[in-house]
Biopython code that builds the backbone (N, CA, C, O; Angstrom):
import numpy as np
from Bio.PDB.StructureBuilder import StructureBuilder

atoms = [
    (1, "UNK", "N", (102.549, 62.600, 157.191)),
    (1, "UNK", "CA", (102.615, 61.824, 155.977)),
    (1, "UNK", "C", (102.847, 62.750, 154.788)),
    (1, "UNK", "O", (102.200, 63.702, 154.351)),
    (2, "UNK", "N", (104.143, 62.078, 154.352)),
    (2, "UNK", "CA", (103.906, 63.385, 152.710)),
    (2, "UNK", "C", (103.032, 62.954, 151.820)),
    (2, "UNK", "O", (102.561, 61.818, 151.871)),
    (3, "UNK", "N", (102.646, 64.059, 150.671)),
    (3, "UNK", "CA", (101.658, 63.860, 149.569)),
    (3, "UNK", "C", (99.922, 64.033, 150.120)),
    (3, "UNK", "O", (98.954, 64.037, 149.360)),
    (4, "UNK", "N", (99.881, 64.153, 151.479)),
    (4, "UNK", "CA", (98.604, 64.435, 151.660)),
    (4, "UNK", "C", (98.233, 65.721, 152.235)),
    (4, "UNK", "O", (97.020, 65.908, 152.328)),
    (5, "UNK", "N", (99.020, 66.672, 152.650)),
    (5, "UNK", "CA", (99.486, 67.939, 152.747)),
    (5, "UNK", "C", (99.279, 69.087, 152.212)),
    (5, "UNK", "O", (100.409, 69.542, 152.037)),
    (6, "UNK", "N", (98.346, 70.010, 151.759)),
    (6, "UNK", "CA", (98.084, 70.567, 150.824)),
    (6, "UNK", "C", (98.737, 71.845, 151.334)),
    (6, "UNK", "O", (98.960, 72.496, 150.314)),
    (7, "UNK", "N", (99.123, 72.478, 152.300)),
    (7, "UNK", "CA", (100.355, 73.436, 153.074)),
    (7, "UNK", "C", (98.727, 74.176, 152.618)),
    (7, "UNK", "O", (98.538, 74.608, 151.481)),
    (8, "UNK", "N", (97.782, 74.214, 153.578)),
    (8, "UNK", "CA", (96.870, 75.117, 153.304)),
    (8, "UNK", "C", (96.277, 75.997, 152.348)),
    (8, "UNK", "O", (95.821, 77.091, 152.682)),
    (9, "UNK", "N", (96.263, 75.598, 151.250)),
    (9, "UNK", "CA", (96.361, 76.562, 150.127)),
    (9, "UNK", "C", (94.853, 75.895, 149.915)),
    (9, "UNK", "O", (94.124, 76.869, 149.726)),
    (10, "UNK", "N", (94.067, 74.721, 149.859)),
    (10, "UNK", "CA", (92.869, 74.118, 149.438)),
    (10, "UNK", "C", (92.301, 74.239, 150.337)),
    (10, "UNK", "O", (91.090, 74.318, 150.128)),
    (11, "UNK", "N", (92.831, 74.346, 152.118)),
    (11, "UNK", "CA", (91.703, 74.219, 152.724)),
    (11, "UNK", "C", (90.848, 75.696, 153.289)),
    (11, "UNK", "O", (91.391, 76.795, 153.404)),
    (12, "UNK", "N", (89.774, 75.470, 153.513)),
    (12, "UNK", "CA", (88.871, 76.103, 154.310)),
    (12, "UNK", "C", (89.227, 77.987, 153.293)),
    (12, "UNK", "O", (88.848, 78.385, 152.191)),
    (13, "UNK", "N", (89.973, 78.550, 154.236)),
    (13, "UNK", "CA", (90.126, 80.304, 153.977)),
    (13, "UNK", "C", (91.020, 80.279, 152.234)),
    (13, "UNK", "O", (90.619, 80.877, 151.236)),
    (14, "UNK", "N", (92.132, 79.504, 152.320)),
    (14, "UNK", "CA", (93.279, 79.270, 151.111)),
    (14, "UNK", "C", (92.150, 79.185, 149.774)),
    (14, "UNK", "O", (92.468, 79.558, 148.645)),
    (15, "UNK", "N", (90.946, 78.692, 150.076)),
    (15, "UNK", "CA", (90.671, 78.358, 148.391)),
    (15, "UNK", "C", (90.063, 79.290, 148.327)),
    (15, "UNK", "O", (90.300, 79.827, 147.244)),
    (16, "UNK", "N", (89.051, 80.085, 149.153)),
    (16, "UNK", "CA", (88.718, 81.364, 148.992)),
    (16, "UNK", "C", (89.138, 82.512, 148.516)),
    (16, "UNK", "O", (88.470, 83.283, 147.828)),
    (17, "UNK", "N", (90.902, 82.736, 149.074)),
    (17, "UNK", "CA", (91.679, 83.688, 148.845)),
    (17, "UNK", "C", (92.248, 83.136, 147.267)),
    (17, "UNK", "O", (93.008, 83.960, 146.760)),
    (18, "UNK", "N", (92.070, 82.215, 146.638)),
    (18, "UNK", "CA", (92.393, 82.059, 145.550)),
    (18, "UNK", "C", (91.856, 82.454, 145.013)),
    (18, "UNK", "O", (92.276, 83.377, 144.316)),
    (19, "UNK", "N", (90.029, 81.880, 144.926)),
    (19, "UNK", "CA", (89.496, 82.338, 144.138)),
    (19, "UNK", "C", (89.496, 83.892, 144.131)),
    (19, "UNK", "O", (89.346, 84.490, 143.065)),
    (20, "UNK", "N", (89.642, 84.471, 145.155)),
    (20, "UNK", "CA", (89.838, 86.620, 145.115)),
    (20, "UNK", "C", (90.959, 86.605, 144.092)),
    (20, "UNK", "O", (90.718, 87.386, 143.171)),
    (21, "UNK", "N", (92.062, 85.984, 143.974)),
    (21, "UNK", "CA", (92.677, 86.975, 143.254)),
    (21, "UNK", "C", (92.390, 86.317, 141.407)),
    (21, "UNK", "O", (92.627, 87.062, 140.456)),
    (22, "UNK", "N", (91.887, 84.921, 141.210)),
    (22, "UNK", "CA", (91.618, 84.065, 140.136)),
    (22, "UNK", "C", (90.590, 84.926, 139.550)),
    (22, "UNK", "O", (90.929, 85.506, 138.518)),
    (23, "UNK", "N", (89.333, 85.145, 140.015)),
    (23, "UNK", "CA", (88.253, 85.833, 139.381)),
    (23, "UNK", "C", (88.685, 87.308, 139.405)),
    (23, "UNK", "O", (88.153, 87.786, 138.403)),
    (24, "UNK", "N", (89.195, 88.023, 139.868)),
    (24, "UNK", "CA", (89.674, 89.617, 139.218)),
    (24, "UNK", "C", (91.048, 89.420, 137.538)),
    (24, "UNK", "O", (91.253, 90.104, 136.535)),
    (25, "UNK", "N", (91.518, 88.390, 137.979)),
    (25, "UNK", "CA", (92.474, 88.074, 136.833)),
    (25, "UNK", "C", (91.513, 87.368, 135.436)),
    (25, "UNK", "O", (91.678, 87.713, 134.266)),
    (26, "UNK", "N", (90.555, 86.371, 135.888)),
    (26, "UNK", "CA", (90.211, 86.011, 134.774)),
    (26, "UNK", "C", (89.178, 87.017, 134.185)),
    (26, "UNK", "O", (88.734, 86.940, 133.040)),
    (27, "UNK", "N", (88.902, 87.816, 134.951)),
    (27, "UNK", "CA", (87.574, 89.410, 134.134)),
    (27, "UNK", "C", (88.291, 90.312, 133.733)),
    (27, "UNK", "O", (87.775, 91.274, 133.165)),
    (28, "UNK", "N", (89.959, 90.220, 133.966)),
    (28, "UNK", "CA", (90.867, 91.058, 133.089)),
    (28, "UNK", "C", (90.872, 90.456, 131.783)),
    (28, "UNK", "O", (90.581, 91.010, 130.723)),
    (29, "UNK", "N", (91.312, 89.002, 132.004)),
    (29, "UNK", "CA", (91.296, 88.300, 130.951)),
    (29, "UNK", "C", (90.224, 88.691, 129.694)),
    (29, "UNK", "O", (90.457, 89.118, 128.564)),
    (30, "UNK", "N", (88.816, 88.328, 130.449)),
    (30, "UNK", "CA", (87.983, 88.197, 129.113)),
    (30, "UNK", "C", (87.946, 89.733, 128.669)),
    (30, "UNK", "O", (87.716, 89.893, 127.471)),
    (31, "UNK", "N", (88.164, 91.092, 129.562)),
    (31, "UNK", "CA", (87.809, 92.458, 129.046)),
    (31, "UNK", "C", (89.527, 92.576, 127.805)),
    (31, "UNK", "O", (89.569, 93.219, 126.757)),
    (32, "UNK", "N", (90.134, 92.144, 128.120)),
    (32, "UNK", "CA", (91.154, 92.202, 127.269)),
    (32, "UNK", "C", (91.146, 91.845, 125.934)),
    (32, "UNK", "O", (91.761, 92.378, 125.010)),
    (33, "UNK", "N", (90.214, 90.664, 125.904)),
    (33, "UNK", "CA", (90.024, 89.616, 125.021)),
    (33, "UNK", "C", (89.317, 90.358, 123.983)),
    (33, "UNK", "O", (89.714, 90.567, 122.837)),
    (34, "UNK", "N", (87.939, 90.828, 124.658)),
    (34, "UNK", "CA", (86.855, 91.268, 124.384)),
    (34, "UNK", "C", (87.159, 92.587, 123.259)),
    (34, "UNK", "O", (86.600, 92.643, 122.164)),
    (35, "UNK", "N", (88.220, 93.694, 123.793)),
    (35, "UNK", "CA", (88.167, 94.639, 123.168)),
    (35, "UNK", "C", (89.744, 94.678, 121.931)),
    (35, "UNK", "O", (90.314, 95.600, 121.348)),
    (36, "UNK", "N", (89.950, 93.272, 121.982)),
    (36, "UNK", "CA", (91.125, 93.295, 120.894)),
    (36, "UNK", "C", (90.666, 91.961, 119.982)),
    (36, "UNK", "O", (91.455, 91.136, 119.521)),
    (37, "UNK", "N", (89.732, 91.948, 119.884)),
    (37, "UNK", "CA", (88.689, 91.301, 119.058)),
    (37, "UNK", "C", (88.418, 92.173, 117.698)),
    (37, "UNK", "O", (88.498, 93.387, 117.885)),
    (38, "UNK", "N", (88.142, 91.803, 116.499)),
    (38, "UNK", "CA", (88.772, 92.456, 115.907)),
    (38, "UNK", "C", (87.112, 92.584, 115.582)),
    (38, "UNK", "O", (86.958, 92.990, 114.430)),
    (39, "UNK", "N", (85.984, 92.377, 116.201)),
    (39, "UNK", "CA", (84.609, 92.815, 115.873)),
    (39, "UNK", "C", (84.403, 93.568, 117.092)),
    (39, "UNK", "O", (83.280, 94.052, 117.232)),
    (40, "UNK", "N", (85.349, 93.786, 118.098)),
    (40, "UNK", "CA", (84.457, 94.571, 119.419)),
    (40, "UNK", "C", (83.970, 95.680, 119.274)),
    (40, "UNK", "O", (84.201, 96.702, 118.629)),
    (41, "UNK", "N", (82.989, 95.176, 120.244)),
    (41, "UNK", "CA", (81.796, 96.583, 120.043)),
    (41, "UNK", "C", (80.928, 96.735, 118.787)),
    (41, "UNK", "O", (80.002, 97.517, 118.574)),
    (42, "UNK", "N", (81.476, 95.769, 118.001)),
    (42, "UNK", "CA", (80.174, 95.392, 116.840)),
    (42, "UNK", "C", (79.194, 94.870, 116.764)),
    (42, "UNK", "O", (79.257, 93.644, 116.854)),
    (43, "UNK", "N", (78.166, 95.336, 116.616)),
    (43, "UNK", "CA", (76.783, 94.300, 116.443)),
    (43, "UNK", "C", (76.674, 93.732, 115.194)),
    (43, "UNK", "O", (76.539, 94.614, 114.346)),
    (44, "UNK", "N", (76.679, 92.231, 114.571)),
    (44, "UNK", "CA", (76.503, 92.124, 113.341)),
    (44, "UNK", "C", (75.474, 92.490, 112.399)),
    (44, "UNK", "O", (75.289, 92.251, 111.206)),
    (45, "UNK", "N", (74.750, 93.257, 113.442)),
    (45, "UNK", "CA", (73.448, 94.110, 112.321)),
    (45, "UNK", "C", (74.053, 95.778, 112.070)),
    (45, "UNK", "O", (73.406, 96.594, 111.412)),
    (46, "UNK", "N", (75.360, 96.092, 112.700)),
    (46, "UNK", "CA", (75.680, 97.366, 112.502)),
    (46, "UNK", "C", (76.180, 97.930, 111.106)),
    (46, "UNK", "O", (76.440, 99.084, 110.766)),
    (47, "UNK", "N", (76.234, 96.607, 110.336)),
    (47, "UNK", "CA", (76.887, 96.534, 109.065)),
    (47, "UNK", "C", (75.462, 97.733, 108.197)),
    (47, "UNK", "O", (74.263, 98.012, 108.230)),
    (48, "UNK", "N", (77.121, 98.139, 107.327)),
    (48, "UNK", "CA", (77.090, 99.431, 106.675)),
    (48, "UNK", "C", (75.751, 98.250, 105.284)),
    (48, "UNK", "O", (75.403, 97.070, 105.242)),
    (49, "UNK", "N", (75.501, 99.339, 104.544)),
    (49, "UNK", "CA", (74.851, 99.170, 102.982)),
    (49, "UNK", "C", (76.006, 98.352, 102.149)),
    (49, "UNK", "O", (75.943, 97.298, 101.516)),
    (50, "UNK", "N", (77.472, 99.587, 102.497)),
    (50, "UNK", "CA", (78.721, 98.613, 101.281)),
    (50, "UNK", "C", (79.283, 97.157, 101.890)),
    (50, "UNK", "O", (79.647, 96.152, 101.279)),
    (51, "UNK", "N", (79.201, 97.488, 103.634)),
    (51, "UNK", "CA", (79.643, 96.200, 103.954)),
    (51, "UNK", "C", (78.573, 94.593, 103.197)),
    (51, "UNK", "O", (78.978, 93.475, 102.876)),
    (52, "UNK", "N", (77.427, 95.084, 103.165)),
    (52, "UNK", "CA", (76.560, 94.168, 102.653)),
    (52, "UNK", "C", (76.948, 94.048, 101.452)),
    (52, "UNK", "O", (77.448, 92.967, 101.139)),
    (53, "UNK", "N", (76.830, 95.119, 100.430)),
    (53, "UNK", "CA", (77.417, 94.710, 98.708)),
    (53, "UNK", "C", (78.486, 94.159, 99.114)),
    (53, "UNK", "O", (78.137, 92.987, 98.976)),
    (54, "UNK", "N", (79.720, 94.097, 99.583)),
    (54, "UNK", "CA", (80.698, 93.446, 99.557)),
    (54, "UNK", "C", (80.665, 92.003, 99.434)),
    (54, "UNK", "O", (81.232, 91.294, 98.603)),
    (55, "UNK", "N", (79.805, 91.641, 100.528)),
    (55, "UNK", "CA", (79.684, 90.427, 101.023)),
    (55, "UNK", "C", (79.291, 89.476, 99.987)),
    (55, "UNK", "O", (79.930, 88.489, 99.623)),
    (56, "UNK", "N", (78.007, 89.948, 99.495)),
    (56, "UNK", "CA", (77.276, 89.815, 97.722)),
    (56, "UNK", "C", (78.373, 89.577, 96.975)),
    (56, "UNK", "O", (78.877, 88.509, 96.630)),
    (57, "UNK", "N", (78.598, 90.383, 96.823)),
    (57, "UNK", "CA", (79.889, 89.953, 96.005)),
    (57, "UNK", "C", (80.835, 89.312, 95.907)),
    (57, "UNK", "O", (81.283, 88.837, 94.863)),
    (58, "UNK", "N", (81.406, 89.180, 97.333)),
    (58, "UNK", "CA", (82.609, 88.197, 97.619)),
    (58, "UNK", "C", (81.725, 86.826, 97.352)),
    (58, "UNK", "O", (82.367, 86.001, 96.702)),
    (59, "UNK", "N", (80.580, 86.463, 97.661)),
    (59, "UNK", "CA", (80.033, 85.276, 97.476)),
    (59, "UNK", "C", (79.318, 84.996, 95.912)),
    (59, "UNK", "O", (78.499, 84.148, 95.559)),
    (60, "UNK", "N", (79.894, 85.918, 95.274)),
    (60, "UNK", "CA", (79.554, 85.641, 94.441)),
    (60, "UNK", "C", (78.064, 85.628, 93.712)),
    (60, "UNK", "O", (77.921, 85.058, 92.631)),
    (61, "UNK", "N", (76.921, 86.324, 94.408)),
    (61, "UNK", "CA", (75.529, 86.332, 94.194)),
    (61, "UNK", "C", (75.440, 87.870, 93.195)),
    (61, "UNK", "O", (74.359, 87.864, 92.605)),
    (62, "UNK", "N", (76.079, 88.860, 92.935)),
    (62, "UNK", "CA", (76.399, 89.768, 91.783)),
    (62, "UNK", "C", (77.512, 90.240, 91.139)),
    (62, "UNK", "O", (78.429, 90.633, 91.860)),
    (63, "UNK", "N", (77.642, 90.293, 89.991)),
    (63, "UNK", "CA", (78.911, 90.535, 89.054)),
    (63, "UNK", "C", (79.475, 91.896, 89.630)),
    (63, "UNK", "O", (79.067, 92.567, 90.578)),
    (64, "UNK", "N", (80.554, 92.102, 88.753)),
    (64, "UNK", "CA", (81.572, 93.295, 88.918)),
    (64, "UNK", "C", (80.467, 94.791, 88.237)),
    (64, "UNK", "O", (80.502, 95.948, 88.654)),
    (65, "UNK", "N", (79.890, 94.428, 87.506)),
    (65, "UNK", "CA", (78.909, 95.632, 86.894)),
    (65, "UNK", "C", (77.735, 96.024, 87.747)),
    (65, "UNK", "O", (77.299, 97.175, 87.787)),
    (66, "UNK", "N", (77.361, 95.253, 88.266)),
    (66, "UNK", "CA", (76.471, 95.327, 89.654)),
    (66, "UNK", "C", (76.820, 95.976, 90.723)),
    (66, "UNK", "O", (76.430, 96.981, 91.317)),
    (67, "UNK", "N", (77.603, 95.228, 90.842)),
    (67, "UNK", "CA", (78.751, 95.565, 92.579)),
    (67, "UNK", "C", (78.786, 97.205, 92.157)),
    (67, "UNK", "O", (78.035, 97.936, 92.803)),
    (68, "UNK", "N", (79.712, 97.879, 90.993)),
    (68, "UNK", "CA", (80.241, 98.707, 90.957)),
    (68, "UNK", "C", (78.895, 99.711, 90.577)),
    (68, "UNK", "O", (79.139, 100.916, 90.649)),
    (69, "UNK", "N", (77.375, 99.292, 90.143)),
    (69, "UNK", "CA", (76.571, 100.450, 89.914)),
    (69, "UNK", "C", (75.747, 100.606, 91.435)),
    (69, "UNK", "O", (75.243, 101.668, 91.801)),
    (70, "UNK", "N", (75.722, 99.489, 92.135)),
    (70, "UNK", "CA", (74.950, 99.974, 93.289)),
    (70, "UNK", "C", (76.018, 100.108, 94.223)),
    (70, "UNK", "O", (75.600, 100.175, 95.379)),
    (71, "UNK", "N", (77.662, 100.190, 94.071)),
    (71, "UNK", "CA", (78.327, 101.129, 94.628)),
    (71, "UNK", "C", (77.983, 102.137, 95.109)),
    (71, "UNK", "O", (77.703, 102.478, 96.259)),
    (72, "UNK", "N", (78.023, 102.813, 93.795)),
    (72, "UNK", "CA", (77.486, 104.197, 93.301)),
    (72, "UNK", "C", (76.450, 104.802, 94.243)),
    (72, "UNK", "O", (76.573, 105.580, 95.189)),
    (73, "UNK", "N", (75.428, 104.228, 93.714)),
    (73, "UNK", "CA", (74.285, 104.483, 94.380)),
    (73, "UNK", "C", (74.430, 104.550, 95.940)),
    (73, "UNK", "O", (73.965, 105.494, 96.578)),
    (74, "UNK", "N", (75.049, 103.577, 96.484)),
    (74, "UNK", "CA", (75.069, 103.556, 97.620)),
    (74, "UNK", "C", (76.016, 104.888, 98.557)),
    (74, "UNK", "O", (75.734, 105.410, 99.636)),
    (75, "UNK", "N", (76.861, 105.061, 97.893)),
    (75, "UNK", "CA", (77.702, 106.469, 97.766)),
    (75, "UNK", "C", (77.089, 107.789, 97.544)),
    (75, "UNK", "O", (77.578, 108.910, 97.403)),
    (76, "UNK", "N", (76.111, 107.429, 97.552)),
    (76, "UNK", "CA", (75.502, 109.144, 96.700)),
    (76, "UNK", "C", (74.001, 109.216, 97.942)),
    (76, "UNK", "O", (73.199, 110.148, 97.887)),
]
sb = StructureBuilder()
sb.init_structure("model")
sb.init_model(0)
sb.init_chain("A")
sb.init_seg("    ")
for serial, (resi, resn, name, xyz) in enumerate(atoms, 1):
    if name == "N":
        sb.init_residue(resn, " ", resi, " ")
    sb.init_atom(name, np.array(xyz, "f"), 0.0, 1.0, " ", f" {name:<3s}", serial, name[0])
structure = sb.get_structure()
């Protein structure tokens, strides 16, 4: 009968041997993913002193005279 035929690829050994070569391809996948991430290997607590003033600032919680004296400070 056609259409019920799966030419062995689902049964029994076939889905096994899929999954061998599916799971080495998809752990390429995510290590690929992982290190062209444009935070990899970052912890979000690794953030610098300026990365923090920045942030302050971009949101608007201290002025340009602020930002730029605890620059400073933070520089020295």
């Amino acid at each position: 009968m056609y259409g019920f035929d799966h030419g062995g690829w689902m049964s029994g050994g076939g889905g096994v041997m899929m999954l061998w070569w599916l799971l080495p391809i998809a752990l390429l996948i995510a290590l690929v993913v992982y290190f062209v991430s444009p935070s990899a290997g970052r912890n979000p607590s690794d953030k610098t002193a300026l990365d923090i003033l920045k942030e302050r600032y971009a949101r608007g919680e201290i002025g340009k005279e602020e930002f730029d004296e605890k620059k400073r400070d933070v520089s020295n």
